[in-house]
C-alpha positions in Angstrom: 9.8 6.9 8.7 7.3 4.6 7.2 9.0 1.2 6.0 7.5 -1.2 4.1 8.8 -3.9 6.5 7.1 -2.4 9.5 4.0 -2.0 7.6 4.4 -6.2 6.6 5.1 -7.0 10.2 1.9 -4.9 11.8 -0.3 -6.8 9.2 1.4 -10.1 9.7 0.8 -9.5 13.4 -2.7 -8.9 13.3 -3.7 -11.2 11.0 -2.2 -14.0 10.1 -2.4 -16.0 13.4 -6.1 -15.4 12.7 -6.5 -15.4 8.8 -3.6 -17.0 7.3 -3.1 -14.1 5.3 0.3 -12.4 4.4 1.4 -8.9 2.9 3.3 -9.5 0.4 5.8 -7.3 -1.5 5.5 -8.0 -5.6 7.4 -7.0 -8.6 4.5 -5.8 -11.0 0.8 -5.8 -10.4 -0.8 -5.9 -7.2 -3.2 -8.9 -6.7 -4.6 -11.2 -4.2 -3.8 -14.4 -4.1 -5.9 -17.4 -2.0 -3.7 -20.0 -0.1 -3.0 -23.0 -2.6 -0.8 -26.2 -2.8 2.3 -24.8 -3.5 1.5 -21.6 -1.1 -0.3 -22.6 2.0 -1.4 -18.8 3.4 -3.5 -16.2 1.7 -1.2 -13.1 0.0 -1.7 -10.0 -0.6 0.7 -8.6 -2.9 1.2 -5.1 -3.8 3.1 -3.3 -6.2 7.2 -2.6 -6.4 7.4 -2.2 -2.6 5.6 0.5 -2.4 3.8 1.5 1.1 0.8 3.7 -0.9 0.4 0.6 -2.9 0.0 -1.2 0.4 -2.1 0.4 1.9 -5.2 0.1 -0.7 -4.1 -3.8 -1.2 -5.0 -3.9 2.4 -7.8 -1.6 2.1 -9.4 -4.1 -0.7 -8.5 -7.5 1.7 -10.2 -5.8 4.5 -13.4 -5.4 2.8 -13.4 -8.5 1.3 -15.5 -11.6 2.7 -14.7 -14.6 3.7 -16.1 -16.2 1.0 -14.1 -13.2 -1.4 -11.2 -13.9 -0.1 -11.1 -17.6 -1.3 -11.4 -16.2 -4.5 -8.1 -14.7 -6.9 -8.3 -10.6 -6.5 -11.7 -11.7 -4.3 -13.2 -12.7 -7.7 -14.2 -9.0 -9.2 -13.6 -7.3 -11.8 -11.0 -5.1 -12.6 -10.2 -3.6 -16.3 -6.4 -1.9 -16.4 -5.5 1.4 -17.2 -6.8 2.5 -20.1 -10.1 2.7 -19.8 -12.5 4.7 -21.8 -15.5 7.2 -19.7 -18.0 4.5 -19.0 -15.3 1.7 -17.8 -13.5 4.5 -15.8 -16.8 5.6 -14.0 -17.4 2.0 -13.0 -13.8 1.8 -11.7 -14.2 4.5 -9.7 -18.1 4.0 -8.3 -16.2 0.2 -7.1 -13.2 2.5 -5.6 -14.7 4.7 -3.5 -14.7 3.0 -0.7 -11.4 1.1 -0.6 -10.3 4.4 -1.3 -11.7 5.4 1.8 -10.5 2.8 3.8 -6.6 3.7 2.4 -7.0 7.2 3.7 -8.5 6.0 7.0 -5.1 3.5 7.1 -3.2 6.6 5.9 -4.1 9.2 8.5 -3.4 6.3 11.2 -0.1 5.8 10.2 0.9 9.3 9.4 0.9 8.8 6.2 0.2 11.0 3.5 -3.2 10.1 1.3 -3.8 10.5 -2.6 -6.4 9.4 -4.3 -5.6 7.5 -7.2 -7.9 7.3 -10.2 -5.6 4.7 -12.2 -6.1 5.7 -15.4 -3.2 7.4 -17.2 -3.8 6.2 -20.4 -7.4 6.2 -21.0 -10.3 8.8 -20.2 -9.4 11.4 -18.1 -11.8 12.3 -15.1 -12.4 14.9 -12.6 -9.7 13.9 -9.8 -11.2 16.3 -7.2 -15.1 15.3 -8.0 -14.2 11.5 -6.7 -11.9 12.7 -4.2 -14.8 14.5 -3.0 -16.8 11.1 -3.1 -14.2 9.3 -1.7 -14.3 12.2 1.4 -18.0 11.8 1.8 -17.8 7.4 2.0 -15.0 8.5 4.7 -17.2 10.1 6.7 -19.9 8.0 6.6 -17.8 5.3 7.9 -16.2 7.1 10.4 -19.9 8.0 11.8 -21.5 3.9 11.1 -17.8 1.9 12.6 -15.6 0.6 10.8 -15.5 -3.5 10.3 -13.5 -5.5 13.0 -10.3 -6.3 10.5 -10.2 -2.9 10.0 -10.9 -1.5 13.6 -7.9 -3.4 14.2 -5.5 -2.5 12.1 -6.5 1.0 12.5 -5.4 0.9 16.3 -2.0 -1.4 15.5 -0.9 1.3 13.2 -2.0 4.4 15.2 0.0 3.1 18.3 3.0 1.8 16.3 2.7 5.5 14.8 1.9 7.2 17.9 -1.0 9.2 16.0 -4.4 10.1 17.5 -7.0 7.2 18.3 -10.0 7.2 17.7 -9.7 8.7 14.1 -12.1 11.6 14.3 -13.2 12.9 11.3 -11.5 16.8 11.8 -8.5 14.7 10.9 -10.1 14.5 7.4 -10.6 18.0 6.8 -10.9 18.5 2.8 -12.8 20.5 0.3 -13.1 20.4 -3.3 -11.0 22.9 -4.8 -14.4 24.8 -6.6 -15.5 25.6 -2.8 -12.1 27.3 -2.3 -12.7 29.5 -5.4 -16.3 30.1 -4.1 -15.2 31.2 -1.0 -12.7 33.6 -2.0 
Protein backbone atom coordinates (compact mmCIF):
# COMPACT_ATOMS: atom_id res chain seq x y z
CA UNK A 1 0.00 0.00 0.00
CA UNK A 2 2.44 2.72 0.72
CA UNK A 3 5.15 3.05 -2.19
CA UNK A 4 7.98 4.93 -2.02
CA UNK A 5 7.28 6.28 -5.51
CA UNK A 6 3.91 7.61 -4.61
CA UNK A 7 5.33 9.17 -1.59
CA UNK A 8 8.28 10.94 -4.23
CA UNK A 9 5.49 11.99 -6.52
CA UNK A 10 3.06 13.70 -3.76
CA UNK A 11 6.23 15.66 -2.54
CA UNK A 12 7.42 16.39 -5.92
CA UNK A 13 3.91 17.70 -6.64
CA UNK A 14 3.66 19.93 -3.86
CA UNK A 15 6.76 21.33 -3.86
CA UNK A 16 8.96 21.49 -6.23
CA UNK A 17 7.10 23.79 -8.69
CA UNK A 18 7.31 26.02 -5.62
CA UNK A 19 10.72 25.17 -3.91
CA UNK A 20 12.90 23.41 -6.26
CA UNK A 21 13.15 20.74 -3.87
CA UNK A 22 13.15 16.86 -4.69
CA UNK A 23 12.75 13.62 -2.61
CA UNK A 24 15.30 11.71 -3.26
CA UNK A 25 15.84 7.95 -2.69
CA UNK A 26 19.78 7.32 -1.36
CA UNK A 27 21.87 4.36 -0.84
CA UNK A 28 23.38 5.09 2.75
CA UNK A 29 22.74 8.08 5.03
CA UNK A 30 20.03 10.37 4.71
CA UNK A 31 21.01 14.05 4.17
CA UNK A 32 19.96 17.19 2.66
CA UNK A 33 21.44 18.51 -0.06
CA UNK A 34 21.12 22.46 -1.45
CA UNK A 35 20.79 22.90 -5.30
CA UNK A 36 24.46 23.32 -6.68
CA UNK A 37 26.21 23.43 -10.13
CA UNK A 38 26.19 20.06 -10.99
CA UNK A 39 22.53 19.60 -9.36
CA UNK A 40 20.25 22.51 -9.99
CA UNK A 41 17.20 21.57 -7.34
CA UNK A 42 17.36 21.15 -3.64
CA UNK A 43 17.29 17.06 -2.50
CA UNK A 44 16.31 15.50 0.11
CA UNK A 45 17.64 12.12 0.34
CA UNK A 46 16.70 9.45 2.56
CA UNK A 47 17.91 6.24 3.47
CA UNK A 48 17.83 2.64 1.30
CA UNK A 49 14.33 3.51 -0.04
CA UNK A 50 12.78 3.29 2.85
CA UNK A 51 9.16 5.19 3.31
CA UNK A 52 9.74 5.58 7.46
CA UNK A 53 13.09 7.05 6.46
CA UNK A 54 11.04 9.43 4.36
CA UNK A 55 8.97 10.53 6.18
CA UNK A 56 11.30 12.27 8.96
CA UNK A 57 13.65 13.53 5.93
CA UNK A 58 10.54 15.41 5.10
CA UNK A 59 9.66 16.07 8.53
CA UNK A 60 13.30 17.85 9.06
CA UNK A 61 12.96 19.85 5.26
CA UNK A 62 9.61 21.06 6.41
CA UNK A 63 10.88 22.71 9.48
CA UNK A 64 13.67 24.07 8.03
CA UNK A 65 13.93 27.84 6.86
CA UNK A 66 14.64 29.31 4.00
CA UNK A 67 17.75 30.42 4.93
CA UNK A 68 18.37 26.45 6.48
CA UNK A 69 17.61 25.07 3.64
CA UNK A 70 20.50 26.68 1.59
CA UNK A 71 22.55 25.08 3.93
CA UNK A 72 23.94 21.07 3.67
CA UNK A 73 21.65 18.95 6.30
CA UNK A 74 20.18 22.78 6.97
CA UNK A 75 23.62 23.51 8.63
CA UNK A 76 23.06 21.62 12.23
CA UNK A 77 24.47 19.34 14.01
CA UNK A 78 24.08 15.84 14.01
CA UNK A 79 26.56 13.27 15.92
CA UNK A 80 25.90 9.32 14.51
CA UNK A 81 24.99 6.55 16.39
CA UNK A 82 26.94 5.99 19.09
CA UNK A 83 26.55 8.49 21.25
CA UNK A 84 27.21 8.44 24.90
CA UNK A 85 24.13 9.98 27.64
CA UNK A 86 24.75 13.66 27.30
CA UNK A 87 25.16 13.60 23.23
CA UNK A 88 22.14 11.21 23.10
CA UNK A 89 19.91 13.68 25.32
CA UNK A 90 20.81 16.51 22.90
CA UNK A 91 19.85 14.30 19.91
CA UNK A 92 16.80 13.68 21.18
CA UNK A 93 15.75 17.35 22.94
CA UNK A 94 16.64 18.49 18.79
CA UNK A 95 14.18 15.35 17.68
CA UNK A 96 11.30 15.88 19.25
CA UNK A 97 9.65 17.73 17.12
CA UNK A 98 10.60 16.38 13.74
CA UNK A 99 9.64 13.44 15.36
CA UNK A 100 6.43 14.92 15.76
CA UNK A 101 5.96 16.12 12.44
CA UNK A 102 6.83 12.17 11.08
CA UNK A 103 3.92 10.87 13.09
CA UNK A 104 1.60 13.75 12.07
CA UNK A 105 2.90 12.65 8.11
CA UNK A 106 2.42 9.06 9.41
CA UNK A 107 -1.16 9.06 10.61
CA UNK A 108 -2.09 11.07 7.33
CA UNK A 109 -0.88 8.49 5.18
CA UNK A 110 -1.95 5.56 7.09
CA UNK A 111 1.11 4.79 8.05
CA UNK A 112 2.30 3.20 10.90
CA UNK A 113 4.63 5.55 13.43
CA UNK A 114 7.80 4.68 15.56
CA UNK A 115 9.74 6.64 17.21
CA UNK A 116 13.29 6.23 16.62
CA UNK A 117 15.91 7.14 19.13
CA UNK A 118 18.98 6.34 16.68
CA UNK A 119 21.31 5.10 18.86
CA UNK A 120 21.99 1.35 18.75
CA UNK A 121 25.37 1.50 19.66
CA UNK A 122 25.85 3.99 22.17
CA UNK A 123 23.82 4.95 25.43
CA UNK A 124 20.69 3.46 25.77
CA UNK A 125 17.59 5.71 26.81
CA UNK A 126 14.21 5.44 27.89
CA UNK A 127 12.32 4.88 24.44
CA UNK A 128 8.81 5.46 25.96
CA UNK A 129 9.92 8.71 28.13
CA UNK A 130 10.70 10.57 24.59
CA UNK A 131 8.01 8.93 22.93
CA UNK A 132 5.97 10.43 25.54
CA UNK A 133 7.73 13.89 24.69
CA UNK A 134 7.47 13.43 21.25
CA UNK A 135 3.30 12.79 21.98
CA UNK A 136 3.09 16.01 24.03
CA UNK A 137 5.13 18.35 21.01
CA UNK A 138 2.33 16.51 18.81
CA UNK A 139 -0.35 17.88 20.55
CA UNK A 140 0.75 21.07 20.93
CA UNK A 141 1.01 21.45 17.36
CA UNK A 142 -2.03 20.03 16.47
CA UNK A 143 -3.69 22.76 18.97
CA UNK A 144 -1.11 26.13 17.62
CA UNK A 145 -1.41 24.94 13.36
CA UNK A 146 0.91 23.45 11.75
CA UNK A 147 3.39 25.57 9.19
CA UNK A 148 2.01 26.05 5.52
CA UNK A 149 4.68 23.32 3.83
CA UNK A 150 3.42 21.08 6.25
CA UNK A 151 -0.46 21.97 6.20
CA UNK A 152 0.12 20.97 2.74
CA UNK A 153 1.48 18.04 2.60
CA UNK A 154 -0.67 16.85 5.33
CA UNK A 155 -3.83 17.30 3.09
CA UNK A 156 -1.97 15.82 -0.30
CA UNK A 157 -1.33 12.64 1.64
CA UNK A 158 -4.62 12.32 3.58
CA UNK A 159 -6.59 12.58 0.25
CA UNK A 160 -4.19 10.41 -1.81
CA UNK A 161 -4.69 8.04 1.33
CA UNK A 162 -8.25 8.66 1.84
CA UNK A 163 -7.58 9.07 5.71
CA UNK A 164 -9.43 11.57 8.02
CA UNK A 165 -8.79 15.52 7.52
CA UNK A 166 -8.28 17.54 9.67
CA UNK A 167 -5.90 15.34 11.87
CA UNK A 168 -7.58 15.57 15.22
CA UNK A 169 -5.66 14.66 17.97
CA UNK A 170 -7.91 11.26 19.18
CA UNK A 171 -6.12 9.99 16.20
CA UNK A 172 -2.96 10.18 18.42
CA UNK A 173 -4.18 8.32 21.32
CA UNK A 174 -0.91 7.04 23.34
CA UNK A 175 0.16 6.54 26.85
CA UNK A 176 3.38 5.71 28.39
CA UNK A 177 3.43 2.23 29.20
CA UNK A 178 4.00 3.16 33.32
CA UNK A 179 0.36 4.66 33.11
CA UNK A 180 -0.93 1.32 31.81
CA UNK A 181 0.66 -0.53 34.85
CA UNK A 182 -0.75 2.31 37.09
CA UNK A 183 -4.02 1.81 35.90
CA UNK A 184 -4.36 -1.78 36.18
Amino acid sequence: MHQIADLIAIFERTFYPRYNTRLVKGEHEPIYIPADAQTPYHQVVFAHGFYASALHEIAHWLMAGEQRRLLEDYGYWYCPDGRDKAQQAEFEAVEVKPQAIEWALSVAAGFNFNVSVDNLNGEQTCRFDFQARVHKQLLQLLKTGFNPRTTALLKALSEFYSTPWPLQAAQFVWQHPQELVDVV
